[in-house]
N, C-alpha and C positions, 0 to 999 in steps of 0.2 A: 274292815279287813276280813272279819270272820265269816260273812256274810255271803264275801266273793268269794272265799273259798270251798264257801258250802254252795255256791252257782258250781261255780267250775267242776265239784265231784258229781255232782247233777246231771250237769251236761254230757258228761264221760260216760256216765250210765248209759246216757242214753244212745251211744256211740261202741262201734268196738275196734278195736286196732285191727288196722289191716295190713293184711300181709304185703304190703303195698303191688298193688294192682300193675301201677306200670313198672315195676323192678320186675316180678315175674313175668309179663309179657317180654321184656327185651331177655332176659336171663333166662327164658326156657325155646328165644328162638330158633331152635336147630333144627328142630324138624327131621326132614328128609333134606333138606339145600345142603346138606356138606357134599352131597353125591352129584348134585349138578354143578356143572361148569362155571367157571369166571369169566364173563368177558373182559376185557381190556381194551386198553388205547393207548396213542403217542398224540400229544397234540400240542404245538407252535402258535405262540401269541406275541405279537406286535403293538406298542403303545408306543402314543404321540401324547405327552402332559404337559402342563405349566404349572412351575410353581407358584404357589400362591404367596403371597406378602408374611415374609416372617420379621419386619420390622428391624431386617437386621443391614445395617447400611454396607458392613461389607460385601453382601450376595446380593446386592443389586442387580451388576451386571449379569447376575445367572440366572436371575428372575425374567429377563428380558428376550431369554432366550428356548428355544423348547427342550424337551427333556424327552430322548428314547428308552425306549426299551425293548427286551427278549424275552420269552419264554420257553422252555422246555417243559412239558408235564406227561407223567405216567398214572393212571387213572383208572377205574373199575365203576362197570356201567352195575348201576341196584335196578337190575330188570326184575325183582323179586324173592330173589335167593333168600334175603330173610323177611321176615314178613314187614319192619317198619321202614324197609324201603318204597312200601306201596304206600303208607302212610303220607312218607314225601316223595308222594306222585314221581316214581324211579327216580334220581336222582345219579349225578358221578360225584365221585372224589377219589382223593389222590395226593400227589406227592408233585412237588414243582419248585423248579431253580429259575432265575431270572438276573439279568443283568442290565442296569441301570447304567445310561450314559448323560451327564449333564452339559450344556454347553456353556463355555467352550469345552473341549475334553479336559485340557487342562485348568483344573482351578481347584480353589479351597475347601468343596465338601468334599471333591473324590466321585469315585465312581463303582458303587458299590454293587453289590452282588446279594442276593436271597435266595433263603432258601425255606421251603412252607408247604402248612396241608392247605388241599381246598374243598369245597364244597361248593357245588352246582343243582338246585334246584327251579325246576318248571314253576311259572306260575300261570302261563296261558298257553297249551297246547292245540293247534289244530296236526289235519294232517300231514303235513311234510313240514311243519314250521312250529316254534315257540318261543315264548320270551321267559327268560331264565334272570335270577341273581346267581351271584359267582363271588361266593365270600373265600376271603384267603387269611391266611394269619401264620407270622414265622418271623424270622431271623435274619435281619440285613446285616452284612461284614463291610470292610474293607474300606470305610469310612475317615476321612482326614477330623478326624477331631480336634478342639479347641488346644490351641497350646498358647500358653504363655509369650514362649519363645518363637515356636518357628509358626504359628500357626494362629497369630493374635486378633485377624480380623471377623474369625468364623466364628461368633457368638450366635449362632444358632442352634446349634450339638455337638454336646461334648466329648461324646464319646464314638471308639471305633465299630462297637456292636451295638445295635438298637432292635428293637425290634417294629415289625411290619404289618401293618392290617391294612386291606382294602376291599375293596366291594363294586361289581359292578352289574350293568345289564346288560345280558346280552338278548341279541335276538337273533337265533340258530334256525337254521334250515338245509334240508339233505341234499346232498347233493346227489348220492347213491348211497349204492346198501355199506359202502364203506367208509365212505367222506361226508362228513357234515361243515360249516362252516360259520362264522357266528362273529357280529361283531354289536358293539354300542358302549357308552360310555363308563368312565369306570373313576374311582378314588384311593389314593394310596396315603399311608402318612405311617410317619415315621417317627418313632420316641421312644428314650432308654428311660422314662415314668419319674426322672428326678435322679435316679441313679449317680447322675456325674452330671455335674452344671455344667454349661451353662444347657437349656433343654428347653428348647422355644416348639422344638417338632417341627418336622415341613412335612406341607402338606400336597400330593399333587394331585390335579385335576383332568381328563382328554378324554379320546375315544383308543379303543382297541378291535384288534382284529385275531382271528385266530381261526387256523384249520386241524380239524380233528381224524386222524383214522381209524379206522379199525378194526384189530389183526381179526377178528371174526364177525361177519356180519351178523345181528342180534336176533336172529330167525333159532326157534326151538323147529325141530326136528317134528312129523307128523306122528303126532301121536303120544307126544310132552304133554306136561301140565303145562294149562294155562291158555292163552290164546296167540295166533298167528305170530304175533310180530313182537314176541319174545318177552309178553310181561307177564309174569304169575299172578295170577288176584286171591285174594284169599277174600274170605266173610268174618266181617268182628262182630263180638258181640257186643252189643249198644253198651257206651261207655256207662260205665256210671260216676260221677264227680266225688271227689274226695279232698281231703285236706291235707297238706303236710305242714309241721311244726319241724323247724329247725333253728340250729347255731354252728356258727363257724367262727372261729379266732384265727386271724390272720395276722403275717409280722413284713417287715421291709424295711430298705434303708434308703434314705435322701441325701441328697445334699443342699447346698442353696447358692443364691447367686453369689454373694457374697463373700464363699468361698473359692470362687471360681476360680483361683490362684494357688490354692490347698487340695488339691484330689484326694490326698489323705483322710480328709476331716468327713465323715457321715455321722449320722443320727440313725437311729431308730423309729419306726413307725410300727404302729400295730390298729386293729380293731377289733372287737368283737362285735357281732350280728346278731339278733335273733329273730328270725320270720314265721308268718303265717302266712301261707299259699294255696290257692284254692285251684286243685287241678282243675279244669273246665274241658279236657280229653285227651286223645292218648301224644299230643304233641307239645301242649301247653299251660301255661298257669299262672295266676294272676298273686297279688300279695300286697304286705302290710309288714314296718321291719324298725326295728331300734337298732339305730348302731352307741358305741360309744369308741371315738377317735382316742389315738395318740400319738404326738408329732412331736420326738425330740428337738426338732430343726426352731421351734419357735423360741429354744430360749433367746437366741438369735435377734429374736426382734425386741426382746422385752429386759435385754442384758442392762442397756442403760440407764432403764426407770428401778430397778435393783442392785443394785453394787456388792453385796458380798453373793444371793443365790436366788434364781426366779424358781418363786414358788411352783409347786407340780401342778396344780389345778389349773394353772394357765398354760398346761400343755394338754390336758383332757377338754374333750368337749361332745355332750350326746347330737344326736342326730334324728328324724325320722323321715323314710322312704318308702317309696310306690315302686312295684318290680313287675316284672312281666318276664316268663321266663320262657324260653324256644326250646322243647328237647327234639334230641334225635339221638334215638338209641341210648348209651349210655351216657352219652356229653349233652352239656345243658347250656345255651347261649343268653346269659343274665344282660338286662338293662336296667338301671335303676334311677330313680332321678327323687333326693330327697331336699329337704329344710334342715340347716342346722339349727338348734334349739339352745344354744349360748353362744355368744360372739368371741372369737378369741381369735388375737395376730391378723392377720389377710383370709383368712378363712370364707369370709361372705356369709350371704346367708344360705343360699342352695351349693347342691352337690352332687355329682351324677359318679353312676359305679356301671364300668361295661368289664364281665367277668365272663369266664369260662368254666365250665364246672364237668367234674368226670367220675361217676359215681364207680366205686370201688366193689359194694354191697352193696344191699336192700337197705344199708342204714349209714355208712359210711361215704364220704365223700370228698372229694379234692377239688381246691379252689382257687385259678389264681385270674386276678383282675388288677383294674387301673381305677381308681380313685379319681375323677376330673373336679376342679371347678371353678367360680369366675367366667370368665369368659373361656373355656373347656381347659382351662391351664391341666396338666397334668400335676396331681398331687402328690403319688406317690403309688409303686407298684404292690399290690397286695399277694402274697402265697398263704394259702392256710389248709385245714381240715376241718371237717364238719360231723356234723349228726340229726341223721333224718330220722322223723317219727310222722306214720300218716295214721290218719284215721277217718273214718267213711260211714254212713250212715247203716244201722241193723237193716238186712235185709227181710221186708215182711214174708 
């Protein structure tokens, strides 16, 4: 033990903490862009889905059938106004409502409504055309949840607010200097993470279409920074790679199937994290991470085989994980996908974590995500707080 810890003050030596490199790039980007313009947009999306098989015999018939939808979105083109919108090759985002029609109109999930931010990045630009992802994430309402009473065959979702992720590709091309247009296929799904049983998630699947305007065509003025057709470029300086150390503890509440008849009854969940991430440049970072889980919900399972109280260890259990992290700006888009390292209740062996992260400070940070696993079952919704520490090699 003494040993390691005389590696480890070794190693530090031979390192110095950094002022973290990418917090001050996004934290000092103002530049001169507060004085240049915003562009904007309005732009209309049309979806045709099917729901996918949630094993639940009552939505048969709804399965059988397609599923529209609408869009409304309000939107601000990154033609370079700050600098890590060049990063991701310009990009939009924004603000967007949408409403969901299932067939027949009438029936047992209802016909809900969202509301969400998005994000729109290039990943193959020529010139009048490109193919783009179109990630979304937010707030579905207005949902017929499980009832006992009036509402007994929807053992799909139980609840009336869930929330909404989807993702698609498009493949965009201009029509003029004011209209673009864009369509290709897309994924939606839906989960309130355990929240209120019963929580099977549906998931849908189709293509979309969507037309874009825009109240100013994206032309800079002669004699703007930047080039013709409205994107500022800047020059970085060659990244250099760095590391970050961190921890986050997180907390949330489940319920289980088997209350399905009790909405009163939750549990508590919690985790704590602690990672090692190796920036590899100014958008991404790779990692190594111990979690250690806690799931009140499992007394549940193990009430039987103890009669007067289920011991607490068999509601703890560690974990370890592989992360890959996406930043843009100050939010940070986590995927994780680990092994658990003691077996306990339904748990399995793997476990995936898709989180969202919004750094506060150069050291501080907010965290909330979804716990999956099994067959991607949703385990339990995670919120927490963190703390970064990076550090970077002496520069000779």
């Amino acid at each position: 033990m003494m040993r390691a810890v005389v590696l480890i003050i070794f190693l530090m030596g031979q390192v110095w903490i950094s002022s973290a490199q990418s917090w001050f790039f996004r934290a000092t980007d103002k530049h001169r862009s507060d004085s240049l313009p915003q562009y904007t947009f309005l732009q209309v999306r049309y979806q045709v889905e099917r729901l996918n098989d949630t094993r639940t015999p009552g939505i048969k018939y709804i399965q059988e059938n397609p599923v529209q939808s609408a869009d409304v979105r309000y939107g601000f083109f990154g033609y370079g106004r700050k600098k890590w919108q060049q990063l991701h090759h310009y990009p939009t985002y924004g603000l967007g409502i949408s409403k969901f029609w299932f067939s027949p109109r009438k029936n047992i999930l209802g016909n809900p409504f969202t509301t969400y931010l998005f994000f729109n990045e290039p990943l193959i630009q020529v010139k009048r055309a490109s193919l783009h992802y179109d990630f979304t994430i937010g707030l579905s309402y207005n949902w017929n949840g499980y009832d006992t009473y009036t509402n007994p065959e929807q053992k799909a979702i139980g609840s009336s607010v869930n929330v909404m992720v989807g993702i698609a590709l498009q493949y965009e091309f201009r029509v003029s200097d004011r209209l673009d247009m864009m369509i290709g296929p897309s994924v939606n799904h839906f989960s309130n993470g355990r929240t209120r049983s019963p929580n099977r998630g549906l998931n849908l699947y189709g293509l979309q279409a969507s037309a874009r305007y825009k109240f100013k065509p994206r032309h800079l003025k002669e004699g703007a920074i930047g080039k013709p057709f409205g994107r500022i470029n800047y020059t970085f300086e060659p990244y250099q790679p760095m590391f970050e150390f961190y921890t986050v503890g997180s907390a949330g509440i489940v319920t289980t199937f088997k209350d399905i008849d009790n909405p009163g009854i939750y549990y508590w969940a919690a985790s704590l994290s602690i990672d090692a991430a190796r920036h590899y440049g100014y958008t991404g970072k790779y990692g190594l991470g111990l979690d250690w889980f806690y799931d009140g919900s499992l007394k549940e399972q193990f009430e039987e085989q103890y009669i007067n109280k289920v011991p607490s260890r068999l509601l703890f259990w560690p974990g370890v994980h592989l992360s890959h992290e996406y930043m843009v700006h100050r939010w940070t888009f986590i995927t994780q996908a680990g092994i658990n390292l003691k077996k306990t209740g339904d748990k399995g062996i793997w476990y995936g974590r898709i989180a969202l992260r919004y750094d506060v400070s150069k050291s501080i940070f907010i965290r909330t995500g979804l716990r999956v696993y099994d067959t991607f079952i949703s385990d339990f919704i995670e919120c927490g707080l963190g703390y970064s520490i990076y550090v970077c090699k002496k520069q000779s």
